[in-house]
C-alpha positions in Angstrom: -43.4 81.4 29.8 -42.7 85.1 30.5 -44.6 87.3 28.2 -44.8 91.3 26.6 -47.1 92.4 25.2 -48.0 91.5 22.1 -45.5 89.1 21.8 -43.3 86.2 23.7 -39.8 86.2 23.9 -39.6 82.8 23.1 -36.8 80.3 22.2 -34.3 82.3 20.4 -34.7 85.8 21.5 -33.3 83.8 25.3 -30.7 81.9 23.3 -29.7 85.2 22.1 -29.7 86.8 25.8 -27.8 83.7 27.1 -25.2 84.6 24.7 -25.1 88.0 25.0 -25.6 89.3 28.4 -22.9 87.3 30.1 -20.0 89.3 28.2 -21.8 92.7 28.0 -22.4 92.6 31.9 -18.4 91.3 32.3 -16.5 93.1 29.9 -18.2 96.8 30.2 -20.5 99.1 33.0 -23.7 100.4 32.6 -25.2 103.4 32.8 -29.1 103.2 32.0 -32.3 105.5 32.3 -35.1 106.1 31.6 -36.4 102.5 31.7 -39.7 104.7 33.0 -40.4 105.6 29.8 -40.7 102.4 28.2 -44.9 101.5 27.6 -45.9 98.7 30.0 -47.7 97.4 27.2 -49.3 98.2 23.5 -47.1 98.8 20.5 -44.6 101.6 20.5 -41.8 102.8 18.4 -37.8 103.3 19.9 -35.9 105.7 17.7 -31.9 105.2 18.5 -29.4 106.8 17.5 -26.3 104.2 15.7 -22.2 105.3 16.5 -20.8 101.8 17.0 -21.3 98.0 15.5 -21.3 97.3 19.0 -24.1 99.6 19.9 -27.3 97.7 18.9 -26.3 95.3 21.6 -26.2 97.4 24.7 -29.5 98.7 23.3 -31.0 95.2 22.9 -29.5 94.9 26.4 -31.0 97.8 27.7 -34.6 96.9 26.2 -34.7 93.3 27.2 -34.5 94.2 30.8 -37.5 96.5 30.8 -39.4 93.4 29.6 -40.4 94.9 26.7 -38.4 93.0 23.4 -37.7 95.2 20.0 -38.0 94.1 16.4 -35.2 95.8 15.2 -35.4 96.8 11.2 -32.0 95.3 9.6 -30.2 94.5 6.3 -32.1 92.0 4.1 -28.3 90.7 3.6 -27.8 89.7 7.5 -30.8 87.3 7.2 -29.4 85.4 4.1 -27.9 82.3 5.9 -25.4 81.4 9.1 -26.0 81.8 12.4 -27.0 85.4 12.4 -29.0 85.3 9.8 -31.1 82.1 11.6 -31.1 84.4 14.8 -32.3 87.4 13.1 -35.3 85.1 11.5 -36.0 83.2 14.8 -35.8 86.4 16.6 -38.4 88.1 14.8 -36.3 90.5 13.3 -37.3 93.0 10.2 -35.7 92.5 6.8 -34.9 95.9 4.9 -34.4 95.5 1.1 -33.0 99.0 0.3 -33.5 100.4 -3.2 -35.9 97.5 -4.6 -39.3 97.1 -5.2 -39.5 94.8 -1.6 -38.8 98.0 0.6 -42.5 98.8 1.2 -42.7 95.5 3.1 -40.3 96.4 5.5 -42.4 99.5 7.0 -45.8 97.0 6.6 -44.7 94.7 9.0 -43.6 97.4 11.4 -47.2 98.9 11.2 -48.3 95.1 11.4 -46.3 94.8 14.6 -47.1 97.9 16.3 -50.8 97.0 15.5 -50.0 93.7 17.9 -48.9 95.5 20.9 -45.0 95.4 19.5 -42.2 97.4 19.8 -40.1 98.1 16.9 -36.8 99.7 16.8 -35.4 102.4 14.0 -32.1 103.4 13.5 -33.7 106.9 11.3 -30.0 107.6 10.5 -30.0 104.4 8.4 -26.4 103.5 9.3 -23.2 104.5 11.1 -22.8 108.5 11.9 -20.7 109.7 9.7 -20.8 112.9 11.9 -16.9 113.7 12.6 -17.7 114.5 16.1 -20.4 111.2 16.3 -23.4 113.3 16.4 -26.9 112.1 15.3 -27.1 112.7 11.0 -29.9 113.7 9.1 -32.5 111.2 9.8 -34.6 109.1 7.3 -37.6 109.3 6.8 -39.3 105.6 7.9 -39.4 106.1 11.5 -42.2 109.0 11.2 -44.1 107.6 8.4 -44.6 104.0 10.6 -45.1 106.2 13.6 -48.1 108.9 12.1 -49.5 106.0 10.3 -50.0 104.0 13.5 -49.8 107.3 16.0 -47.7 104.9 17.9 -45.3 106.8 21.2 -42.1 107.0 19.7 -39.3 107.2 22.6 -36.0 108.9 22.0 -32.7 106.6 22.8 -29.5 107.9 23.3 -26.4 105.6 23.8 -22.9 106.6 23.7 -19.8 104.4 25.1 -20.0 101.5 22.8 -18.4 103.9 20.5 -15.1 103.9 22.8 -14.7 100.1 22.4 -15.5 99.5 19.1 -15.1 102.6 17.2 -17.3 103.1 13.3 -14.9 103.5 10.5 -11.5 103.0 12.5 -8.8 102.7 9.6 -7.6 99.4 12.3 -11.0 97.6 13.7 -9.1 97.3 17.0 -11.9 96.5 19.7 -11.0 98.4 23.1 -12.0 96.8 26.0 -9.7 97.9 28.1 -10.1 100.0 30.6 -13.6 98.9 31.3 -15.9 101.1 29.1 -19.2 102.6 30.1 -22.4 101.8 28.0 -24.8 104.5 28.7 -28.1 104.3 26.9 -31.1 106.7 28.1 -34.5 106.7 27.1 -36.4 109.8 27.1 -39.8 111.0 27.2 -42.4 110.3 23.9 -41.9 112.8 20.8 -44.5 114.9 20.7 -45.8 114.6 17.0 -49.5 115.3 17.3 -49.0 118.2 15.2 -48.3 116.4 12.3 -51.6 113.8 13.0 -54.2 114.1 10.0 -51.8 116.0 7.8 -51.2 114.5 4.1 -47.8 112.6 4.5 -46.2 114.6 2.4 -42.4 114.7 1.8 -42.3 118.2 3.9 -44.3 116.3 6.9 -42.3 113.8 6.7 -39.1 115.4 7.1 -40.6 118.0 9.8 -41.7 114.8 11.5 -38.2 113.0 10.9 -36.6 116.4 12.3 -38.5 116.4 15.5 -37.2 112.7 16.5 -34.0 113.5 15.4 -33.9 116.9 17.6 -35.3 114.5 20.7 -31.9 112.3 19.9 -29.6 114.7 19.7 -31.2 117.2 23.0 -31.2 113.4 25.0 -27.2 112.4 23.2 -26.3 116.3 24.3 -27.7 115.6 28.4 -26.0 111.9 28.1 -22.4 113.6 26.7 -22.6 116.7 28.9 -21.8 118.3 25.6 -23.4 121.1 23.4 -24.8 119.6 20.1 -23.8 121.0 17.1 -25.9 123.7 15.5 -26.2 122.0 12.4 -27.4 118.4 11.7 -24.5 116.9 9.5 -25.8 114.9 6.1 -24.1 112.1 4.7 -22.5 112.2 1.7 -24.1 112.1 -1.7 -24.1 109.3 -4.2 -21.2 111.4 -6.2 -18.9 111.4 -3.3 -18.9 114.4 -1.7 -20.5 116.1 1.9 -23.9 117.3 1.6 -24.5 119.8 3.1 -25.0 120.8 6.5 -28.6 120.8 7.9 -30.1 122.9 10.4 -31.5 121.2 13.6 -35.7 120.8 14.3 -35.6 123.6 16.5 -33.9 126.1 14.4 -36.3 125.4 11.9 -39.3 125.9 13.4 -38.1 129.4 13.8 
C-alpha cells in the first residue's frame, strides 16, 4: 500500500479520491504550483485561505497528488452521522467543538499529528471570507499556536476559481459550471516565524504570528489574482451585528 509519511492513505481517504477526482478533473481546469514546496516527509502545517464550499476540494485535490494527505480541522457538527460525517471519521479528519470546554482537543490532536510526521490543514480565517472583494479576513489564532508549539513549516495556500462556480453567500446557491472554471491553488514557500520561537505565547505573539501567515496568504492570493490586495485586512462582524473594523495587514504593522 502507498504510504506518507507518518501516515497511510488507507481505505477511505481512496474511496473519497474515487469519488472526488473524477468530476473535479471533468467539470473544471487546473492551475497548480508550488507542489515544490510541499515536505517530502515529517509533519507540517498548510494554512489556506476559504472563499468557496467548493474550495476544500480542489485543495484536497491539489494535496493528494503531492502524496502528501491533510487532516483537515472541521465542524464537530459534520462528523455527527451520514455519509460525511463516516468519511470525515474514517478519513482521519479533526473535529472542532467551538465555544465549549472540548476545543482544546482539537489543537492537541493537531500537535499529536504533526508529532507523527502529518500534515494538518487550517483554514485561520475560521470560515467563509466575508471580505466584499473575497480577500483573506483577519485570521484566528490556532494555526500559529499549533505551529510555534510544534515549530512545524507552515506553507501558505492560495486558491481562487472555486469561488466562480460555487460562490459563498449567493442570495441563489446556483452552482456555475459552465463555462469550464479554473481552480488555481498555489503553494508558496514556508512562513518564516522563527522570530516568534521561545517567546511566551502571549495573545500579542499570537496575533503577530497569526498576522505573518495571513500576510503570506494574501501576498501568494495577490500573485495568483494578478491583483493588488487591499491595504487593510477586513474583520468579520461582531457578535452584535455589525463590521469590525478594518485591520491593517502584517507588513504595515511591523512598521
Amino acid at each position: 500500500m502507498f504510504r506518507v509519511s507518518g501516515r497511510r492513505i488507507g481505505f477511505w481517504y481512496r474511496m473519497a479520491a474515487v469519488l472526488c477526482k473524477p468530476p473535479l478533473v471533468v467539470l473544471f481546469k487546473r492551475d497548480w504550483h508550488g507542489m515544490e514546496h510541499i515536505p517530502a516527509d515529517g509533519g507540517f502545517i498548510t494554512a489556506i485561505n476559504h472563499n468557496s464550499y467548493l474550495d476544500p476540494l480542489s485543495y484536497a485535490h491539489f494535496q493528494y497528488n503531492t502524496g502528501r494527505v491533510p487532516r483537515f480541522l472541521a465542524k464537530a457538527a459534520l462528523f455527527r452521522g451520514g455519509f460525511v460525517g463516516t468519511m470525515l471519521r474514517g478519513t482521519g479528519q479533526i473535529p472542532v467543538y467551538r465555544e465549549s470546554t472540548d476545543a482544546a482537543n482539537a489543537f492537541r490532536s493537531a500537535v499529536d499529528a504533526i508529532n507523527k510526521g502529518e500534515c494538518v490543514a487550517f483554514y485561520p480565517e475560521g470560515t467563509l471570507t466575508r471580505d466584499p472583494d473575497m480577500w483573506p479576513m483577519r485570521g484566528k489564532t490556532g494555526a500559529a499556536r499549533v505551529a510555534l508549539l510544534t515549530k512545524a513549516p507552515v506553507i501558505p495556500v492560495a486558491q481562487w476559481g472555486a469561488n466562480e462556480a460555487v460562490p459563498p453567500y449567493a442570495k441563489e446557491k446556483r452552482v456555475r459550471l459552465f463555462p469550464r472554471k479554473t481552480l488555481k491553488v498555489h503553494a508558496g514557500p514556508p512562513v518564516d516565524l522563527s522570530e516568534f520561537y521561545g517567546q511566551e505565547p502571549t495573545a500579542e505573539v499570537l496575533r503577530a504570528a497569526t498576522d505573518t501567515i495571513m500576510g503570506a496568504i494574501t501576498e501568494l492570493l495577490s500573485e495568483v489574482r494578478g491583483q493588488s490586495a487591499p491595504v487593510q485586512r477586513y474583520d468579520r462582524p461582531t457578535r452584535n451585528g455589525t463590521d469590525g473594523p478594518p485591520l491593517p495587514l502584517a507588513d504595515e504593522e511591523s512598521k
